[in-house]
C-alpha positions in Angstrom: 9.5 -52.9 107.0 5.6 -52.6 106.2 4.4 -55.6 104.3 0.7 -55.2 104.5 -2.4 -52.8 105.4 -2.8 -53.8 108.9 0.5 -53.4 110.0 1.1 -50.2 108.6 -3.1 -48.7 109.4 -2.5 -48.1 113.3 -4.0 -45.2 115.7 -0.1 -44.0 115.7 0.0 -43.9 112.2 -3.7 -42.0 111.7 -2.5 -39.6 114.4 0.8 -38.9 113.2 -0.4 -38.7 109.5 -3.4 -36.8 110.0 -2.0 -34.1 112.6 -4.8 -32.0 114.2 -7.1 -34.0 112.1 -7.3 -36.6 114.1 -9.3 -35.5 116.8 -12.6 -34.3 114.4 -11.9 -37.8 112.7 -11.9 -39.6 116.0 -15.3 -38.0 116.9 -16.6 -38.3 113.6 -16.0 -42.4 114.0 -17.2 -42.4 117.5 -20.2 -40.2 116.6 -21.3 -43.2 113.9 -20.4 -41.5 110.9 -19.1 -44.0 109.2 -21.7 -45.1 106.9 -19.7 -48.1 104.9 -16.4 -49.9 105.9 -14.7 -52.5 103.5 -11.3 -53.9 102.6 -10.5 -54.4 98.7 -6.8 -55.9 99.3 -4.2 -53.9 100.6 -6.7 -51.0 100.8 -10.1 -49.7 102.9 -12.5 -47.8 101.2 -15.6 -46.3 102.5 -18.5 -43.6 102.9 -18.7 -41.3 105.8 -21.4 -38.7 106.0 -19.9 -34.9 107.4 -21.9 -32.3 105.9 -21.9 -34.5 102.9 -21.6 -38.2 102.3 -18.0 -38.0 101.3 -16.0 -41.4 99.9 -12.7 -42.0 101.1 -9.7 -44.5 100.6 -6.9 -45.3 102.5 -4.3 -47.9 100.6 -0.8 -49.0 101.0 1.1 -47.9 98.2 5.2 -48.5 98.2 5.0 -49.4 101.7 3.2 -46.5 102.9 -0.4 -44.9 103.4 -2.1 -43.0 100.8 -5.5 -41.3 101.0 -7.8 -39.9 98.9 -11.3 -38.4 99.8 -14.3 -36.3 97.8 -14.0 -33.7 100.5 -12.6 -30.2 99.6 -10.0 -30.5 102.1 -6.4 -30.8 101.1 -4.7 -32.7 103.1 -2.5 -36.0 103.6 -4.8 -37.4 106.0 -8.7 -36.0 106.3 -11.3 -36.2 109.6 -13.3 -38.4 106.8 -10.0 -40.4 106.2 -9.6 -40.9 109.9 -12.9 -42.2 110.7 -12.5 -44.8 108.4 -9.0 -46.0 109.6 -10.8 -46.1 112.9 -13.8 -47.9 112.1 -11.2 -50.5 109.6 -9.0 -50.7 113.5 -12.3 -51.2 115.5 -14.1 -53.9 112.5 -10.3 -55.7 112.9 -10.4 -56.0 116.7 -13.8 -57.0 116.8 -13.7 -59.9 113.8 -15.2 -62.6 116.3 -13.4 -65.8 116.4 -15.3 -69.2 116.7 -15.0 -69.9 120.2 -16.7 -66.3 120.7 -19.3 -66.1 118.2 -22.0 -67.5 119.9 -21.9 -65.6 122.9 -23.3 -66.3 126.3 -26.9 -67.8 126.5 -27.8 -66.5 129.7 -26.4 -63.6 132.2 -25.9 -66.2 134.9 -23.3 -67.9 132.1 -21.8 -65.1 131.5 -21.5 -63.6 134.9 -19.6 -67.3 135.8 -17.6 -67.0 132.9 -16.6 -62.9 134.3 -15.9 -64.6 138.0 -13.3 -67.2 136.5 -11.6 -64.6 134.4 -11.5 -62.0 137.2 -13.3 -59.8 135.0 -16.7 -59.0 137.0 -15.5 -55.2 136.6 -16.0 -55.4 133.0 -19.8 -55.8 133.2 -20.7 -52.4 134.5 -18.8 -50.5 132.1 -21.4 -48.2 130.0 -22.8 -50.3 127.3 -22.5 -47.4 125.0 -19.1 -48.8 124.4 -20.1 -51.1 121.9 -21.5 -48.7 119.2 -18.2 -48.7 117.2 -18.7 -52.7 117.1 -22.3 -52.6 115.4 -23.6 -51.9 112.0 -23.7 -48.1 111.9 -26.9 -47.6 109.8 -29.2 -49.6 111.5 -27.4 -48.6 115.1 -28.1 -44.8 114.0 -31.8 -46.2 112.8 -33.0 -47.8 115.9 -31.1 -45.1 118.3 -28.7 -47.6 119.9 -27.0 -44.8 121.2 -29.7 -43.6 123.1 -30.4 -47.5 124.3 -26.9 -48.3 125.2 -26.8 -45.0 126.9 -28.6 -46.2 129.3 -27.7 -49.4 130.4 -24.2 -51.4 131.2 -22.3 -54.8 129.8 -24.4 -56.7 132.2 -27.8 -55.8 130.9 -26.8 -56.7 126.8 -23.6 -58.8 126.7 -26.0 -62.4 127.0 -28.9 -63.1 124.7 -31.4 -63.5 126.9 -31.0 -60.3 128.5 -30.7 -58.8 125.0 -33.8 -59.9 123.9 -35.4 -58.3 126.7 -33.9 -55.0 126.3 -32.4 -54.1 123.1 -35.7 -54.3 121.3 -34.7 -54.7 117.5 -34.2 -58.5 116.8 -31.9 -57.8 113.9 -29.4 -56.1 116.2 -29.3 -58.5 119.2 -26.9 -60.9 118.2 -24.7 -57.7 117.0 -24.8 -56.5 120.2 -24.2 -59.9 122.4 -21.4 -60.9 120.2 -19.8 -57.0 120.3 -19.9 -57.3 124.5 
């Protein structure tokens, strides 16, 4: 039985209720569209820009997902209404605890902290990776995309390598805590 939002908003869900929707909504998220992402209760409303900036709502209602959206399309479950679900999923996962907030000071700290967790792998994944995790406009502003592109974990995820390289102080501590 579904008691709340965030048991009931999942990828399965979104894919199931949205059908062939999905994959235009899961671009449309990964692509930065989402333009505004917030949680009134047991609901997520938000903006996301297509050829329009279209607002969209997805609330539990009787135990299940309703959705509404200002695009034309009629449908339980739009490409809009799916990048939001994704960008609520990704904003949940990413909610940074205490211990984590902070982040690493330096890349030797965090390269120590990769060797004891086995996780040295991790820090050449592409950095691009963390665009979901970072504030869309001013990602889309300052062409993160296009940044992150070009570097891996490694080069961003400590603060003082993210000071050298990312190059827009009001998006440095996004991106540290994101990696």
């Amino acid at each position: 039985m579904v008691a709340s939002l965030a048991e009931a908003l999942t990828v399965r869900a979104l894919r199931a209720y949205a059908g062939p929707a999905f994959a235009r909504g899961e671009a449309y998220w990964q692509e930065g569209r989402v333009i505004a992402c917030e949680v009134e209760g047991d609901a997520v409303t938000g903006v996301v820009e297509g050829s329009a900036r279209y607002e969209v709502r997805i609330a539990l209602h009787a135990r299940a997902l309703v959705a509404t959206c200002t695009c034309p399309v009629v449908a339980n479950l739009c490409k809009h209404g799916v990048a939001l679900g994704l960008a609520y999923l990704a904003r949940a996962e990413a909610a940074p605890t205490p211990a984590t907030t902070a982040g690493f000071a330096t890349r030797a700290e965090l390269e120590a902290w990769c060797a004891a967790h086995e996780a040295t792998h991790a820090l050449w994944l592409p950095a691009d990776i963390l665009l979901p995790r970072l504030p869309p406009e001013p990602a889309q502003r300052y062409g993160m995309r296009y940044v992150l592109g070009r570097l891996a974990l490694r080069d961003v995820a400590a603060r003082d390598a993210a000071s050298r390289v990312i190059g827009v102080r009001a998006l440095e501590a996004p991106v540290v805590e994101a990696a």
